[in-house]
C-alpha positions, 0 to 999 in steps of 0.5 A: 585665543585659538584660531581654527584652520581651513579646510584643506587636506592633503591627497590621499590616493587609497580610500581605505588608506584614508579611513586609518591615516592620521590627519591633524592641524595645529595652532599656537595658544597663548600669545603671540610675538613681538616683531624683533625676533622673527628668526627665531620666535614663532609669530602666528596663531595659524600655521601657513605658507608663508610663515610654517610651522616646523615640529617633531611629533611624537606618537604612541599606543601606550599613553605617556611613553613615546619610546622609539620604534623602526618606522617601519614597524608603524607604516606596515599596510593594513590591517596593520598594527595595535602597538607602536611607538614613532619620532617623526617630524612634521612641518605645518603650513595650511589647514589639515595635514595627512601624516606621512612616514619619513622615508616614503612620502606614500606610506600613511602613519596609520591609527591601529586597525582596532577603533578601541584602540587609541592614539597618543601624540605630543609635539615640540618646536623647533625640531630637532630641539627635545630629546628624551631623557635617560636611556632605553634600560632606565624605567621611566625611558620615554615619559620625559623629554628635555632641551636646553636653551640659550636665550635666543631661541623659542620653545614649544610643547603641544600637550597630549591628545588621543584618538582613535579610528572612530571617526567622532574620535579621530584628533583634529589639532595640536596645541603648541604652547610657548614654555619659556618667558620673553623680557625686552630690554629699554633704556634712556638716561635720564638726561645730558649729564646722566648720559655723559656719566654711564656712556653706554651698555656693554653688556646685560646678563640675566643672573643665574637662570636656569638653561635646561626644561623637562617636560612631561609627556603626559601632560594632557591640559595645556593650562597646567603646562609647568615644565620643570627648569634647571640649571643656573647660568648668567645668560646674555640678553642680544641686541634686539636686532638679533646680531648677538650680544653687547661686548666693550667693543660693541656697546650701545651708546645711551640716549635720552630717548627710551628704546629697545636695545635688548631681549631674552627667551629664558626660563618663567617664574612664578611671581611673588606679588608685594602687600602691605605686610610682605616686601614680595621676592625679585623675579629676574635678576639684571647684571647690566655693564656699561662703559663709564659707571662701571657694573650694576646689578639690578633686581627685577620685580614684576607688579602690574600687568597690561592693564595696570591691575596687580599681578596675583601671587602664584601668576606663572609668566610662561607665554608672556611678555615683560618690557624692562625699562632702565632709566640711567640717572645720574646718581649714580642708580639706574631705576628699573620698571616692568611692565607686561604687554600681550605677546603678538605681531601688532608691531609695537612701537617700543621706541617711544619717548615717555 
């Protein structure tokens, strides 16, 4: 659910200046975080102080292509210009921000002096992150952008939205939308002797995933937000704690109480649900190491959401939550169930027993 912000403005010294400068608000849609990835996973609806939201904004006068333009060119005084195309960054703490120019904290990024003509933005997160795919010479220069991701670090795209110097059309807020997938990992043996077979974990990957996202610039309705996704790589799942991967000389030792040892931001899928006539499709892929049972390779198939109710087939998980649990037995086979929780900050305690 989205969240409005308050009402603070940051100080405009020049009244006239005050009528063309752009000023906006962000919030974060979807879901929220679990509390194991603070570094590197936005955690909050709402930007603020304590918790900022920093972003590359992307602006335009001519729908879907954000080339790059001097910035100059943008932050000219009145009366100003009708055309542009502007990269700048922007970090979110509290309720409305006035744009500013990169370069002097005093130059207004301005919507054209024509009320009839409009400006178009997007933004991404982290900054720094999106480039624009191709190069200057290519026809569709500027209508997409592109990031890899390596598991461990959040995604964000905020769809565009237009306005212009019309006050009633002037853009209030941008909506920044998780593009990738969170999968918890949580793990017990099933027993003293199943623990003493397997020992421990030293390694889980994610099975060829994809490591590079292209978004369409264009994109207007965040709910039709389908990046497209590329690449097939085994990607390491980190320890929970952030502190990097599990190796052989740094294995997690199982227990027979279940808790959450590992994580990953990858790529989502689209599910494919099983029915009585239709044995459903694997959506993930676990290569899970250990120390005493050797290498396992486990398929992952996601039925049920938070509420117990059958995921529907076509259900797209970006923005979402799965909690893997793995339960080592002594067979030797290591059973696996999904379920899917809310993406949120209510610190959640995985480390239950069941």
């Amino acid at each position: 659910m989205l969240s409005s912000c308050s009402d603070i403005t940051d100080s405009v010294t020049d009244a006239a200046d005050e009528e063309y400068a752009i000023t906006l608000m962000a919030s974060v849609s979807g879901m929220e975080r679990m509390s194991s990835r603070a570094a590197t996973t936005y955690q909050d609806t709402i930007p603020s102080y304590s918790n900022p939201l920093p972003t590359d904004v992307w602006l335009t006068t001519q729908r879907g292509v954000y080339t790059h333009d001097d910035e100059e060119y943008v932050t000219s005084t009145h009366p100003g210009t009708d055309t542009y195309h502007y990269h700048h960054t922007m970090t979110y703490t509290s309720g409305q921000l006035t744009f500013l120019s990169a370069s002097a904290m005093r130059n207004l990024l301005l919507y054209p002096v024509n009320k009839n003509t409009p400006t178009y933005i997007v933004g991404f997160y982290p900054q720094g992150k999106f480039q624009l795919v191709g190069t200057a010479a290519d026809a569709d220069y500027g209508k997409t952008a592109t990031a890899s991701f390596d598991g461990k670090t959040d995604l964000m795209f905020a769809p565009e939205v237009h306005g212009s110097r019309k006050t009633e059309e002037k853009i209030a807020r941008q909506d920044y939308k998780h593009i990738l997938t969170w999968l918890k990992i949580c793990a017990r043996a099933d027993n003293e002797d199943a623990r003493a077979y397997w020992e421990s974990i030293t390694g889980i990957k994610l099975k060829n995933t994809a490591n590079s996202v292209v978004v369409d610039l264009s994109t207007t309705d965040i709910s039709e937000l389908h990046p497209e996704f590329s690449g097939s790589i085994d990607m390491d799942f980190d320890r929970s704690a952030g502190s990097g991967p599990f190796t052989t000389d740094s294995p997690y030792a199982l227990t027979t109480y279940i808790t959450e040892i590992a994580d990953i931001l990858c790529a989502p899928v689209i599910i494919n649900n099983p029915s009585a006539d239709d044995a459903g499709a694997t959506e993930y892929q676990l290569e899970i190491a250990t120390k005493g049972g050797g290498t396992k390779t486990i398929d992952i198939q996601f039925t049920k959401d938070y509420d117990n109710n059958d995921i529907a087939d076509g259900h797209y998980t970006a923005s979402e939550l799965y909690v893997i649990s793995l339960a080592f037995g002594q067979s030797p086979v290591i059973n696996a169930s999904v379920t899917l929780l809310n993406w949120d900050n209510e610190n959640r305690d995985l480390n239950m027993s069941e």
